[in-house]
N, C-alpha and C positions, 0 to 999 in steps of 0.2 A: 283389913280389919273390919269397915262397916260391912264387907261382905258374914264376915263370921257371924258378928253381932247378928245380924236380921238371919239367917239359919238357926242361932240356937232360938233366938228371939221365937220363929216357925216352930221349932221341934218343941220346945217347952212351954210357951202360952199356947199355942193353937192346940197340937197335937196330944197334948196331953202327956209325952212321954219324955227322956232324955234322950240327945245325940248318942248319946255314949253306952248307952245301955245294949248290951249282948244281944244281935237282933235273932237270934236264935230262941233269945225267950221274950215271946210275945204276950201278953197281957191285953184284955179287954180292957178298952173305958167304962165308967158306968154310964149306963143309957143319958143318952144326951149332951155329953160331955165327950169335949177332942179325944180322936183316938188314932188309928194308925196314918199315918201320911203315902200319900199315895204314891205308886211308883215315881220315880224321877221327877219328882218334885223341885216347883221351878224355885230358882233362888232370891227372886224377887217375893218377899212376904205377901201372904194371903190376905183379902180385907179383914180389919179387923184386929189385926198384928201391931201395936206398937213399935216404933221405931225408935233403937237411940240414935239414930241418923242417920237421914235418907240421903239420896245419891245426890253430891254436889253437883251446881249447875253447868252446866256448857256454857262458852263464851257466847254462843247464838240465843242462849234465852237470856240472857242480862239488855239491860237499857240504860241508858242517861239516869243520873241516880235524883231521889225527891229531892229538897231543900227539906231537912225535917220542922221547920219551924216553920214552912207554911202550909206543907202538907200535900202539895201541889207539884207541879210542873207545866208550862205553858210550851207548846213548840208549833212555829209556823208552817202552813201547809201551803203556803201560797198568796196571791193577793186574798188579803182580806181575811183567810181561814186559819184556826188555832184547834192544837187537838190540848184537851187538859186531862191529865191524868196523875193518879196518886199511885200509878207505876204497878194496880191490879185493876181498875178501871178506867174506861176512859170515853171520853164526849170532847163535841165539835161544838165550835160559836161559828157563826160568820159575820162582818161587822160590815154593815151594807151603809146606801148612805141617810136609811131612816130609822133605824133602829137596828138590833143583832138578833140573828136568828141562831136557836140555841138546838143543837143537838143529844138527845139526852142529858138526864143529870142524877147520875148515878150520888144514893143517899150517902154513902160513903165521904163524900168533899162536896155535896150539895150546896152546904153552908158559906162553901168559900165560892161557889162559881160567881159569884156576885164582883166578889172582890178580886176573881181573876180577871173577870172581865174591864174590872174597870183599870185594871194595868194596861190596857189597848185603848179602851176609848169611853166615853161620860154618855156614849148615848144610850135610850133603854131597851131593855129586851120585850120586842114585838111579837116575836114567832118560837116555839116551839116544837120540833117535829121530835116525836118518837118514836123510834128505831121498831120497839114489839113494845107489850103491855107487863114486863115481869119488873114486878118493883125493883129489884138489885140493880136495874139501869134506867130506871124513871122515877121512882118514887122518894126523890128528892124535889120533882117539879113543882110539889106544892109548896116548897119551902123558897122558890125563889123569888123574888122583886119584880112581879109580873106587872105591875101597873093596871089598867084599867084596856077589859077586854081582848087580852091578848089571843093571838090565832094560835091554837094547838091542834097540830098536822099529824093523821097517825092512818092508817089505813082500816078498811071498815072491818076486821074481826077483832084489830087493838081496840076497837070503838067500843065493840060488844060485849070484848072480855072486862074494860074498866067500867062498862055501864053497870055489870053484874056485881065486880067487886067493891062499886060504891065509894073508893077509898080516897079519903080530903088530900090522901098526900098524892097521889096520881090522880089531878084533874081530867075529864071526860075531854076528848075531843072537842075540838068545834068545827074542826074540817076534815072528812074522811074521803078516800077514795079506795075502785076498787084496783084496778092495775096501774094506770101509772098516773102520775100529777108531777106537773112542772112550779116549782113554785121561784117566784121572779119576785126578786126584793131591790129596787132600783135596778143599779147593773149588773150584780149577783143572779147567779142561777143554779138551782140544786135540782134533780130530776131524783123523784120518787119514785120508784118501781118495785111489786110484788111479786115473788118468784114461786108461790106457793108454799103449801107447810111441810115447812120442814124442820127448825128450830119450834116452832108454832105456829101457828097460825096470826098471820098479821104480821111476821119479821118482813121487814122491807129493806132494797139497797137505796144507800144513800149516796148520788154520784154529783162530785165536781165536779164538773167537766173542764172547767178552766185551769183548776187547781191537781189536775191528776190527782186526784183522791176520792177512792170510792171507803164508804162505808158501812160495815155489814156486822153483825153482830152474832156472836154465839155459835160460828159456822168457824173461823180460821183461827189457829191459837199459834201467832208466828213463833216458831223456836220452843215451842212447848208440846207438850202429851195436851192433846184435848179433854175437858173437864170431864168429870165424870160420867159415866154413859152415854158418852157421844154428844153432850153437853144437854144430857136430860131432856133428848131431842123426840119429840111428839112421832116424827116420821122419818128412821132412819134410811131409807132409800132416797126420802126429798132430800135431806140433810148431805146427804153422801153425792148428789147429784147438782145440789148448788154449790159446793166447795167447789167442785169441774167447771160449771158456770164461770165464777170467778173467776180463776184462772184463764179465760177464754176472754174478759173484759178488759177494756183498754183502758190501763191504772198503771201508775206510778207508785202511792202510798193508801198502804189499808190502814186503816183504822177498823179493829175488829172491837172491841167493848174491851179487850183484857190484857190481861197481863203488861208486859215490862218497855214492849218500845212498838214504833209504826213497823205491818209489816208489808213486805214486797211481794215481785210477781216467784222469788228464789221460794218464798217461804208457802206462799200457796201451792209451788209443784211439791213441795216437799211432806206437805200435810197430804195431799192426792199420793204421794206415793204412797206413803206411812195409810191412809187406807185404804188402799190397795193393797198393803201388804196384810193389815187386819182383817180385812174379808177372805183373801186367800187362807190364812192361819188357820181362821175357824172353820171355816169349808173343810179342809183339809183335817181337822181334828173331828166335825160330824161325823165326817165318814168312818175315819180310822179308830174310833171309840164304840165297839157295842152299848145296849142302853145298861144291861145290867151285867155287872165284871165284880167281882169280890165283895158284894156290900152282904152282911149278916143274912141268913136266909130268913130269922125272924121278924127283917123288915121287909119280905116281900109281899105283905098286905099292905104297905106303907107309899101308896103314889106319888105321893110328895118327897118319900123317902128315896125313892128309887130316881126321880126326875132330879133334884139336889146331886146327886152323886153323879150322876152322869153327866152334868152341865159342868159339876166342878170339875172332873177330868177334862171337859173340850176346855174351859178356860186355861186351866193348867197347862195342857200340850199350846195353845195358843201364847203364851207366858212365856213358855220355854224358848217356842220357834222364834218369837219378835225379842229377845231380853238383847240377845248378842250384837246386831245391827243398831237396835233405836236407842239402849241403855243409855247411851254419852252422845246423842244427839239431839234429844229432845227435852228440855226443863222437866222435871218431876214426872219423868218414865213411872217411876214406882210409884206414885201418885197413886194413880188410875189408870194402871194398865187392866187388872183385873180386870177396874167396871166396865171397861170399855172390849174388853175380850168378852165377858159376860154380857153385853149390849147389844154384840156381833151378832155374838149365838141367837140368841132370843130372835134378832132378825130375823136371820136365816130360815130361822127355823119357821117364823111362824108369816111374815113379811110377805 
């Protein structure tokens, strides 16, 4: 039945026409407005399409569920290390023996990291490290109980992106490095290293070495569709080349910034396949797609008109080939399947 629903949902918001309507009698849209759906049009709705309900989740994208009255969840990685998340974001403490050092603090539960931490232990938060410079996983840092001159750890393009943004809730650095920093907090030891841009510029891995847990952000979405556009990734070949990275590291539990639970070395081969298999797709659809196939002859003074239509057929074919394997293996397939077939393209093409 939600299959039905998101078809007609496709043929009647997007398209402008009915399912049901005689296709022998074809009608024009008027200029700008939906009009015919393209061949074999994939079944997963197009952006922009309303859903009255998307594809329930797979058992692989669920996690440990919140406590709704505090908003939170605490789970230990180890001596000493805690990942906190509100089950779409999430950050690291580690509780050393002069203070904790805080990893990310996404604004989302910012308010409460205080109070999660003091579930562990009374001592204060010293150190700071962040992961990159995009407020949705730091810019709660200014809201927390920093005390007096705390160290904040970030690598030198996170330095130059918050110097530029100026912003009170994301504090500037006070200690940058350019490839790797060891930072040693009594017998605690976290190792900072830069793998180049590929989320952005300045995304750093964050690695326990004691604690089998490395921490990376914005690159692995365990059990899930990656966000949208390849998680609105500055450099989709870096992007697509530190996921392989990972996999290659000697870890136990990721801590990726998102979604529902910690993930493993299972769920990073499985994101390397899944793009593996989206580069193939759109490859595969460049070629087999001419640039101009059925679009109105009086938009072909139309470049913009003519580039749209072509990309939306590679997306489409790319939609169709990936819908049947990943549908029921990965959280919110229909998400962002689109953007991330559209994202492909765009690489390929110009990468």
């Amino acid at each position: 039945m939600p299959h039905i629903i998101r078809m007609l949902s496709a043929c009647t918001l997007l398209l402008g026409i009915s399912c049901a309507d005689n296709p022998g009698r074809e009608t024009l849209a008027p200029p700008g407005q939906a009009g015919r759906p393209f061949p074999n049009a994939p079944e997963i709705a197009p952006i922009g399409v309303r859903l009255d309900k998307y594809l329930d989740l797979p058992d692989g994208a669920k996690g440990p569920e919140v406590d709704p009255k505090k908003g939170y969840r605490i789970e230990e990685l180890g001596r000493d290390l805690y990942m906190v998340t509100d089950n779409s974001y999430q950050s690291m403490f580690m509780v050393c023996e002069t203070g904790v050092v805080v990893i990310d603090a996404p604004p989302s539960y910012a308010a409460k990291l205080n109070s999660s931490i003091a579930e562990v232990t009374k001592l204060p938060i010293t150190h700071v490290v962040y992961s990159h410079s995009h407020a949705d996983h730091i810019g709660g840092a200014g809201s927390l109980d920093l005390g007096h001159n705390p160290v904040i750890i970030a690598h030198d393009e996170t330095k130059r992106l918050l110097t530029r943004a100026a912003d009170p809730a994301r504090p500037v650095p006070t200690v940058a490095f350019q490839d790797t920093y060891s930072l040693e907090v009594g017998s605690h030891v976290l190792k900072l290293s830069y793998h180049g841009n590929g989320h952005e510029p300045g995304n750093i891995f964050i690695d326990a070495p004691e604690q089998e847990t490395l921490m990376v952000v914005d690159l692995v979405f365990p059990g899930w569709m990656p966000f949208r556009r390849l998680a609105v990734s500055q450099d989709i070949p870096g992007w697509l080349s530190q996921v392989e990275e990972i996999e290659k590291m000697p870890f136990k539990k990721l801590v990726s910034g998102h979604v529902t639970r910690l993930g493993t070395r299972e769920d990073v081969k499985m994101q390397v396949e899944f793009d593996s298999d989206l580069k193939t797709a759109v490859g595969e659809a460049l070629k087999s797609n001419v640039y101009v196939d059925g679009i109105n002859p009086a938009d072909m003074g139309n470049t913009w008109a003519l580039v749209d239509d072509y990309t939306a057929r590679v997306a489409g074919q790319c939609v169709t080939k990936l819908t049947p394997k990943w549908k029921s293996r990965l959280g919110g397939f229909d998400t962002f399947i689109w953007d991330n077939c559209y994202a492909m393209e765009q690489s390929l093409r110009v990468d």
